[in-house]
C-alpha positions in Angstrom: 77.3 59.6 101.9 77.9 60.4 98.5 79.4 64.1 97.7 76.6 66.8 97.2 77.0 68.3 93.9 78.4 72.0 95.8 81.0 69.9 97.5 81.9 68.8 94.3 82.2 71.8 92.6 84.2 73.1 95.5 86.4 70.2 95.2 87.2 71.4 91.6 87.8 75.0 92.6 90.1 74.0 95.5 92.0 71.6 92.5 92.7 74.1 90.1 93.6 76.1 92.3 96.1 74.4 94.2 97.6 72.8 91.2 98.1 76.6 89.7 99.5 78.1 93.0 102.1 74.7 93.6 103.0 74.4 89.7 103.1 77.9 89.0 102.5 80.8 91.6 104.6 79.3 94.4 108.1 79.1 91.9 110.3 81.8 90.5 108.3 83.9 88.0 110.1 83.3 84.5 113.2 86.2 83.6 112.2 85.8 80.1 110.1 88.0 79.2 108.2 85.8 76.8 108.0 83.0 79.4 106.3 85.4 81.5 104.0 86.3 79.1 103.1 82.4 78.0 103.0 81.9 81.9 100.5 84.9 82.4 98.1 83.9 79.7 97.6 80.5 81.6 97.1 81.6 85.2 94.2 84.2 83.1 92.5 80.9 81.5 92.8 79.2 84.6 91.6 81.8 87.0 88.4 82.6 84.2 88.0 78.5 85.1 88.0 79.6 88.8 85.4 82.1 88.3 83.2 80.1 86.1 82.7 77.8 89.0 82.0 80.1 91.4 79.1 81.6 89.3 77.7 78.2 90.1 78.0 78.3 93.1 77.1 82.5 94.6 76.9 85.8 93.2 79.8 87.8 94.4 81.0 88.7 90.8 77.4 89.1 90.1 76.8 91.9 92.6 80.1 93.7 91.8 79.2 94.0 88.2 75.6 95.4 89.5 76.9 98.4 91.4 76.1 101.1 90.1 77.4 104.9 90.6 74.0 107.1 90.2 72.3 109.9 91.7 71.2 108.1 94.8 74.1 105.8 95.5 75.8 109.7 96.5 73.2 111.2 97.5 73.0 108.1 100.2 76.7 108.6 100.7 76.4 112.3 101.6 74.1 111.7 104.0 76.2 108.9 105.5 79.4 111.4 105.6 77.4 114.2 107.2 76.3 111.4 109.6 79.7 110.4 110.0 81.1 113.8 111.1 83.0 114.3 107.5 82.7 118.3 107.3 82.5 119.2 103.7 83.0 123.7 102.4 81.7 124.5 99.4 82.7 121.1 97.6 80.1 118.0 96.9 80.2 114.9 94.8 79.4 114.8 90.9 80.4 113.3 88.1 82.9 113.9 85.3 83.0 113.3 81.7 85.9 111.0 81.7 86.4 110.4 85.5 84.1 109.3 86.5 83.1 110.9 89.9 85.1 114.0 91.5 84.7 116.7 94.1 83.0 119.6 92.9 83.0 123.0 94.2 79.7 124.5 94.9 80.8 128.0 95.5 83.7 130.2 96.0 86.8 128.5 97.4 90.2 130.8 98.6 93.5 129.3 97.6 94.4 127.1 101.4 91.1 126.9 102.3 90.1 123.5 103.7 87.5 121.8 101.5 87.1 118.8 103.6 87.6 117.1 107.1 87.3 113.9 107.7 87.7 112.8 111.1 89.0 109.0 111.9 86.5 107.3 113.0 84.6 107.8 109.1 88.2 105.9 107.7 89.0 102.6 106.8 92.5 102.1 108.1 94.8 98.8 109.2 94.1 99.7 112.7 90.7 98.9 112.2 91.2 95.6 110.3 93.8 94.7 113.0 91.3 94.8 115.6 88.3 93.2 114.1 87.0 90.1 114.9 86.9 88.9 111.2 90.7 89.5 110.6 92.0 89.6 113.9 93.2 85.5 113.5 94.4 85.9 110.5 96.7 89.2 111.3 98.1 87.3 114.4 99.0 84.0 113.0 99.8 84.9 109.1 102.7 86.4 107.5 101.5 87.9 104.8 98.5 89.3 106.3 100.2 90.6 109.2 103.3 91.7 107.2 101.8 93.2 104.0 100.0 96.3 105.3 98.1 97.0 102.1 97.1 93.3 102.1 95.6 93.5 105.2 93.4 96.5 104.2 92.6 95.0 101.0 91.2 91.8 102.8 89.3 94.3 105.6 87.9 95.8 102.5 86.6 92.7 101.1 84.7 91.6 104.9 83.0 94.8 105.1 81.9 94.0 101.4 80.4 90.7 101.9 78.5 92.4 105.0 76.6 94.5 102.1 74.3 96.9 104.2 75.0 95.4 107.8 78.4 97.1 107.2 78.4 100.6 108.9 80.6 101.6 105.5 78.0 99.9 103.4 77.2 103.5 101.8 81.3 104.4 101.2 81.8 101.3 99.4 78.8 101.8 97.2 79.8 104.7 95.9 83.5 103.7 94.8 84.1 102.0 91.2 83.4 98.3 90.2 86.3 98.5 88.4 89.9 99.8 87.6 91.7 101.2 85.3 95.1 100.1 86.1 96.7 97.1 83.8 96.1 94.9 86.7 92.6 94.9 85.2 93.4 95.3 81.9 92.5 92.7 78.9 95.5 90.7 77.1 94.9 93.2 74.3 95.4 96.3 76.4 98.2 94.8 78.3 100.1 93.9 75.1 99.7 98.1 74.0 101.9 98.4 76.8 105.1 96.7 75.1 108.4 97.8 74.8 108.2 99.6 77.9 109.5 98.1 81.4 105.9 98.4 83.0 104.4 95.7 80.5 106.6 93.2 82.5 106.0 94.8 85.9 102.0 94.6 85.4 102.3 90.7 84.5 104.7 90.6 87.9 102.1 92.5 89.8 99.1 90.5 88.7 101.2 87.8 89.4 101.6 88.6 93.0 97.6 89.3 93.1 96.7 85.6 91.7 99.3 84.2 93.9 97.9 86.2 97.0 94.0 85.1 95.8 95.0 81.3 95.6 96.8 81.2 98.8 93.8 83.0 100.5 91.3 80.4 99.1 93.1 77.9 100.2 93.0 79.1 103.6 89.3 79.6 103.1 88.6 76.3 102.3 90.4 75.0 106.0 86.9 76.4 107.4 85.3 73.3 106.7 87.8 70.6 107.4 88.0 72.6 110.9 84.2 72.5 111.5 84.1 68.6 110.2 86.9 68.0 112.9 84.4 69.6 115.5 82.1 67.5 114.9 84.3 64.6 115.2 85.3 63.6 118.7 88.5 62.0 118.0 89.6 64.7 115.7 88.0 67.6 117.8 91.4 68.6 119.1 93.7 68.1 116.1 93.2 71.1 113.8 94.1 74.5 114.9 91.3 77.1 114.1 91.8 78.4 110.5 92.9 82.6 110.5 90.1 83.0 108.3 86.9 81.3 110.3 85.8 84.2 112.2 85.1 85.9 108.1 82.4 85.9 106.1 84.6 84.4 103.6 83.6 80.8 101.8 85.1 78.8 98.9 81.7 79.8 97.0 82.0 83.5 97.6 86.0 84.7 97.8 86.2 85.2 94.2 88.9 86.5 92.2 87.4 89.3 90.8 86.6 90.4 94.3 89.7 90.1 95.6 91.7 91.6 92.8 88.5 94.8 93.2 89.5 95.2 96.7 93.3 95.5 95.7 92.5 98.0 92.9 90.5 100.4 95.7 93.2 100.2 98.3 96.0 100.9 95.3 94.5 103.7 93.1 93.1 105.5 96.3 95.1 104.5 100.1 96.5 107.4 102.1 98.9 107.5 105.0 97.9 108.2 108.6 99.7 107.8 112.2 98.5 104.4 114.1 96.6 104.7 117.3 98.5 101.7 118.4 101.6 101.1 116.5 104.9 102.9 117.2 108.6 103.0 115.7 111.8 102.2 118.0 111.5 106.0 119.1 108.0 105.5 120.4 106.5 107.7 117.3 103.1 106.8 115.7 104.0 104.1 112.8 102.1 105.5 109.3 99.7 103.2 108.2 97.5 102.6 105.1 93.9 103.7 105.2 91.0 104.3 102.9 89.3 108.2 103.5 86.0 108.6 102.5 85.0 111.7 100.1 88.6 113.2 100.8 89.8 110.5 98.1 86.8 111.8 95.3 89.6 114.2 94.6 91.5 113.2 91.2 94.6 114.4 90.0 95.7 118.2 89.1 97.1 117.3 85.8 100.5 120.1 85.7 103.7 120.2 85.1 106.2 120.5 88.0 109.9 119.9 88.0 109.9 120.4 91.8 108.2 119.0 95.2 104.7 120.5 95.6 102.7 121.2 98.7 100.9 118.4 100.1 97.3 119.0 100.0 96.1 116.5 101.5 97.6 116.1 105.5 96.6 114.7 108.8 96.1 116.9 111.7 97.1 114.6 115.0 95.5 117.3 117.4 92.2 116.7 115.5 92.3 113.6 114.7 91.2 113.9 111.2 92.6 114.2 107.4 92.3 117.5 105.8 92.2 118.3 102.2 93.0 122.0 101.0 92.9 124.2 98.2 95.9 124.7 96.2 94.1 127.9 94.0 91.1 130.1 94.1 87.9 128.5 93.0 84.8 129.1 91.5 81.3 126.9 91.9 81.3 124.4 89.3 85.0 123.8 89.0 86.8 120.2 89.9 88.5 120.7 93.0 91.7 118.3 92.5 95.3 117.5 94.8 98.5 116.4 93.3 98.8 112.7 93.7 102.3 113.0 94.2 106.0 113.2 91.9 105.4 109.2 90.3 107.1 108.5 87.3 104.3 108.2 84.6 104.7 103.9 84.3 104.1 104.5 88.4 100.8 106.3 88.1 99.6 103.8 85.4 100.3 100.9 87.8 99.2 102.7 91.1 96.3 105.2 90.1 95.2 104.1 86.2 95.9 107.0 84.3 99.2 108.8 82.5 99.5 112.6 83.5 99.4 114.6 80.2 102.5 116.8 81.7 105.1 115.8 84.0 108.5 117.0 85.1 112.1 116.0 85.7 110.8 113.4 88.2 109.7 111.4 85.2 111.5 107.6 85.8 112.6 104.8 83.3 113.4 101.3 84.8 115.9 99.6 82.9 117.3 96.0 83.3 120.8 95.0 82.6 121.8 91.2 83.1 124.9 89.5 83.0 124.9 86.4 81.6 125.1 83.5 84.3 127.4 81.6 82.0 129.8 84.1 82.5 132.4 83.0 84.5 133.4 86.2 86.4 130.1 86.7 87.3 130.7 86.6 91.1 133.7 88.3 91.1 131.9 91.4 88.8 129.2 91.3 91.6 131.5 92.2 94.2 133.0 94.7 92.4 129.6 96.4 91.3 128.5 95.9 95.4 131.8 97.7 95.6 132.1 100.3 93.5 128.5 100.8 92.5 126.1 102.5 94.6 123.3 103.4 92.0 122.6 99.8 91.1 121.3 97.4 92.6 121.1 93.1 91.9 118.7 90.4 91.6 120.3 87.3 91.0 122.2 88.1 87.8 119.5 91.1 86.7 121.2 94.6 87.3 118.6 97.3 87.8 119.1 101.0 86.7 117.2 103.9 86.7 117.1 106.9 84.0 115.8 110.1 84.3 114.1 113.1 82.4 117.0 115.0 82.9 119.5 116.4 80.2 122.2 117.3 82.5 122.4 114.0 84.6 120.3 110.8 83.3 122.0 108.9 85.2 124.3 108.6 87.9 127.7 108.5 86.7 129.2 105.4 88.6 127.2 103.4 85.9 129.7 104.3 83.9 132.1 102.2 86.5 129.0 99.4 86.1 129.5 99.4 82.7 133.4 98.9 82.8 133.3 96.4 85.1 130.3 94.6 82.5 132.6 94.8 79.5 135.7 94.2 81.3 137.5 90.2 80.2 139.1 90.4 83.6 137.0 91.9 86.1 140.1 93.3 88.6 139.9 96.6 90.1 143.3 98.1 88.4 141.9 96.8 84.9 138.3 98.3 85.2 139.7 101.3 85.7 141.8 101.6 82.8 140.7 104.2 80.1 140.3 101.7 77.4 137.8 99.6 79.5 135.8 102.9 80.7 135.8 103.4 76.4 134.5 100.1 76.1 131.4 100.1 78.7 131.0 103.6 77.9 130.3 102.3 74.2 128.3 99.6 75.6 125.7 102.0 77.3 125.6 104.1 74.3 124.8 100.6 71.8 122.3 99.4 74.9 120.4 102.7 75.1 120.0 102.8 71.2 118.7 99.6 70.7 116.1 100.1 73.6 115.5 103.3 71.8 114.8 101.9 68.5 112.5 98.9 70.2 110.3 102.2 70.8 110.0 103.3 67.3 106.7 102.7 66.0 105.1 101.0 68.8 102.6 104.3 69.6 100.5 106.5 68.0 101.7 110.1 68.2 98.0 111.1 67.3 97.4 109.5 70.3 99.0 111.8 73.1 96.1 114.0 74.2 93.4 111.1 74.5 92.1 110.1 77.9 92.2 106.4 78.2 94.3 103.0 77.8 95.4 104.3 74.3 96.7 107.7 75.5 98.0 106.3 78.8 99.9 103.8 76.7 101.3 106.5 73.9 102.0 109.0 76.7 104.1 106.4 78.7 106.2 104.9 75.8 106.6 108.8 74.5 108.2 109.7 77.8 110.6 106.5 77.9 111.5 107.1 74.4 112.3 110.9 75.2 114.4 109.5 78.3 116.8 107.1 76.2 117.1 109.8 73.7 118.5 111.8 76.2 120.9 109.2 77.7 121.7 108.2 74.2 123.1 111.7 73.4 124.6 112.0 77.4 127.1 109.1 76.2 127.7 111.0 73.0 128.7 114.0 74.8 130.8 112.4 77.4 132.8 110.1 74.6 133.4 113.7 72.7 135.1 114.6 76.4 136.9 111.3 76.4 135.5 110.4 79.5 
């Protein structure tokens, strides 16, 4: 019987797709920078190949581009929280001009007052996706669904999708947004605004990860017919082991992409912790897990500036099983009621949440790279002495990873000044990196590394920039910050080579 043309267009899905995650996704991602970029540009075209044949074939981008936010999409959702036992005071749902959709006092609310409760059983959490018959397979006999927690949500996410309105959250996940904007959904142009700074390379990584998770799931898909040919097949009825993914709604046709990468973005920009029902730690404690709350995560940032911890506003209450959200100031109707998202350095709100705060504190982060060259021929031996002496820094392969810090007094630890002797150092033996000429030398290393990263930064933003909501700002705001930070290191060297440290 000759190939129907579906099958056949499955056949070319299921090609490209294995070819990309073999050839590409399944190696070591490129360390060169511009490798990785090359290499991200192809699994893009490649992927866009992907979709265009599933547009052939179902309408699962289709109906994600469709959604809309509107009037009646919350006015539905409302009613389903009210149904749901969510308790709402004084606060509803509305939208903002820049966004998008926020809770929204509608009277007076006292500083500490709680706004909203949202008891368990209105949450998305990995308990649930552990249990369900969809995913239950697929969490018992795969590793990365049973080991990546947020995974697991993100793929119970995408089930109770596909159900559309025979999902009893059908009214929760028509109200969140079609899209993201985190640089995992970002265009090559907008990804490329992101250069010199660190996170331009740890985007392509993470959207790296994403395809490579999408590929391997729809080749797992794809077992669901093999297995149900074998059934039909005496001889072979036996053979196959039942696929972790048959019990889904999934199919080659409708696992797209664009919806897995959509359910990835929801579970990123808005998961909260909250104590298992069934899991537990070595001293019999309720494990944290990953969960979605409905209208409790409508709440957006409180843009201030903090140099210190601030109260957690959002919390789960064990005796009533249910997550609480409270006021951190009084109210009036009309205002935006908001929670602090947490102390993230700004390149870790743009990857986890999709915006750059306009203030920030001494919490504010700079990832920094250091390799030493694998032709090196103490490279070993300067490992060990770095595992030794250095507790600040830590290796991959030959990459060295360091963090800096928005802090004048102390931007970074001091035993990477020991790092940097034993980097410099011709003969890597503890009496001679400790010698004050090879301390000079890293120490003028450091200084030479964090002005050339410095000057990488000049003219690659727009100060006018700063203040604007949106990829542009987020991506002057970030490289502003990470200039600012090796500024400061820069002059922290000058000051310690002035004390002849």
């Amino acid at each position: 019987m000759a190939p129907t043309p579906n099958a056949e267009l499955e056949d070319q899905i299921l090609g490209k797709v294995a070819t990309l995650f073999e050839e590409t996704l399944s190696q070591r991602p490129p360390s060169n920078i511009v490798e990785l970029w090359k290499e991200h540009v192809e699994i893009r075209r490649i992927l866009n190949d992907v979709t265009g044949l599933q547009e052939k074939l179902g309408n699962t981008d289709e109906r994600l581009s469709n959604s809309v936010r509107d009037a009646e999409t919350i006015k539905a959702f409302l009613k389903w929280s009210d149904e749901n036992g969510i308790a709402r005071n004084n606060v509803t749902i509305g939208p903002t001009k820049t966004s998008g959709l926020s809770l929204q006092a509608t009277g007076p609310i006292p500083k500490g007052h709680i706004v909203a409760r949202v008891p368990r059983n209105a949450m998305m959490t990995l308990d649930n996706a552990r249990k369900s018959n969809s995913l239950r397979k697929a969490f018992e006999k795969d590793q990365i669904v049973a080991g990546m927690d947020n995974v697991g949500l993100a793929l119970f996410l995408a089930t109770h999708w596909m159900q559309n309105e025979k999902s009893r959250f059908s009214p929760y996940i028509a109200i969140l947004p079609n899209c993201f904007p985190t640089p995992l959904f970002y265009t090559e142009e907008q990804l490329l605004q992101l250069k010199p700074s660190p996170i331009f390379e740890e985007a392509l990584t993470f959207y790296r990860t994403i395809s490579r998770q999408f590929c391997y799931f729809l080749m797992a898909v794809s077992k669901n017919k093999m297995y149900e040919a074998a059934q039909r097949r005496k001889d072979a009825r036996n053979t196959m082991e039942v696929p972790i993914f048959y019990n889904s709604p999934f199919t080659v046709a409708n696992f797209t992409s664009r919806l897995y990468f959509w359910a990835v973005g929801v579970v990123t920009t808005r998961v909260n912790m909250v104590p298992s029902e069934t899991l537990i730690d070595k001293d019999e404690k309720p494990i944290a897990i990953p969960a979605l709350i409905p209208f409790l995560d409508m709440a957006n940032h409180e843009n201030f500036e903090t140099d210190g911890p601030i109260e957690d506003l959002v919390c789960y209450s064990p005796l009533e099983e249910c997550a609480v959200i409270t006021s951190h100031c009084d109210m009036d109707a009309g205002r935006e009621v908001t929670i602090f998202y947490g102390c993230r350095s700004k390149g870790e709100h743009l990857i986890h949440n999709g915006f750059v705060p306009l203030n920030h504190g001494k919490q504010e982060i700079m990832k920094m790279k250091i390799g030493i060259p694998k032709t090196d021929k103490n490279l070993d031996v300067k490992k060990k002495l770095i595992e030794k002496y250095v507790a600040n820094v830590f290796c991959t392969g030959n990459i060295f990873h360091v963090d800096l810090y928005n802090h004048p007094e102390h931007p970074f630890p001091l035993d990477l000044l020991m790092f940097a002797a034993i980097f410099v150092s011709p003969i890597p033996a503890e009496d001679a990196v400790t010698k004050p000429e090879t301390r000079k030398k890293g120490l003028e290393f450091l200084k030479n590394r964090f002005a050339l990263l410095k000057k990488s930064y000049e003219n690659s933003f727009d100060v006018s920039k700063l203040k604007e909501i949106g990829i542009d700002g987020d991506a002057a705001r970030l490289k502003a910050a990470e200039a600012s930070i090796l500024e400061i290191a820069l002059s922290y060297c000058e000051n310690l080579e002035k004390q002849q440290i």
